[in-house]
C-alpha positions as a printed Julia matrix, in Angstrom:
53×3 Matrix{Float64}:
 201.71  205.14  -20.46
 200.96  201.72  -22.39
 203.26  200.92  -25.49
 201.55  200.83  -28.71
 201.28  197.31  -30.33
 204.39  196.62  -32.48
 202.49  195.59  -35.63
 204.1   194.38  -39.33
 203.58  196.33  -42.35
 202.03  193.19  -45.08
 204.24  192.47  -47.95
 203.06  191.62  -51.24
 203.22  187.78  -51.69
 206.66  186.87  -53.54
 206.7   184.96  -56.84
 209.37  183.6   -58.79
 209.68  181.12  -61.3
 208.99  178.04  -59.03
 208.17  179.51  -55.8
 205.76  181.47  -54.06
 206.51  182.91  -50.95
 203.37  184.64  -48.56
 203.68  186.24  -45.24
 201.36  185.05  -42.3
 199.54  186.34  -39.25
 201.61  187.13  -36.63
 200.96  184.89  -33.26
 200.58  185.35  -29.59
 204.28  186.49  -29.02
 204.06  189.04  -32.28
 205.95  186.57  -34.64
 205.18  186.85  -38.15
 206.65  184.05  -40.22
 206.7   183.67  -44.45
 204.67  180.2   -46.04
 206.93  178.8   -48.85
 204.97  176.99  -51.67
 207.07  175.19  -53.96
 205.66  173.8   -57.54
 206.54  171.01  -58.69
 209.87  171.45  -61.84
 210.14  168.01  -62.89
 208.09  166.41  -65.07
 207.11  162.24  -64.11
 206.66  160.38  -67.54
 205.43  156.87  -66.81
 208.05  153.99  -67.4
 208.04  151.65  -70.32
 209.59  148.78  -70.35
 212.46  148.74  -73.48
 211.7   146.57  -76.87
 212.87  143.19  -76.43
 215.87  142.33  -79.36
């Protein structure tokens, strides 16, 4: 008798505030690893240089 293919159940992609987190396709060995996506929190305001007295 052959053994059936081990196989992942797919999880619904994980969101919080900042972060998004998605499972991917599982590779030759039967790995399945998880993609991060981080957005950016921190706003970039350009610099201006201060009033002279």
């Amino acid at each position: 008798m052959s053994e059936p293919k081990k196989t992942r159940p797919k999880v619904p992609d994980g969101k919080s505030r900042f972060v998004v987190t998605r499972q991917m396709e599982a590779n030759k060995k039967g790995f399945v690893g998880y993609e991060t996506v981080w957005e950016s929190f921190q706003k970039e305001v350009k610099y201006e240089t201060p009033k002279r007295p």
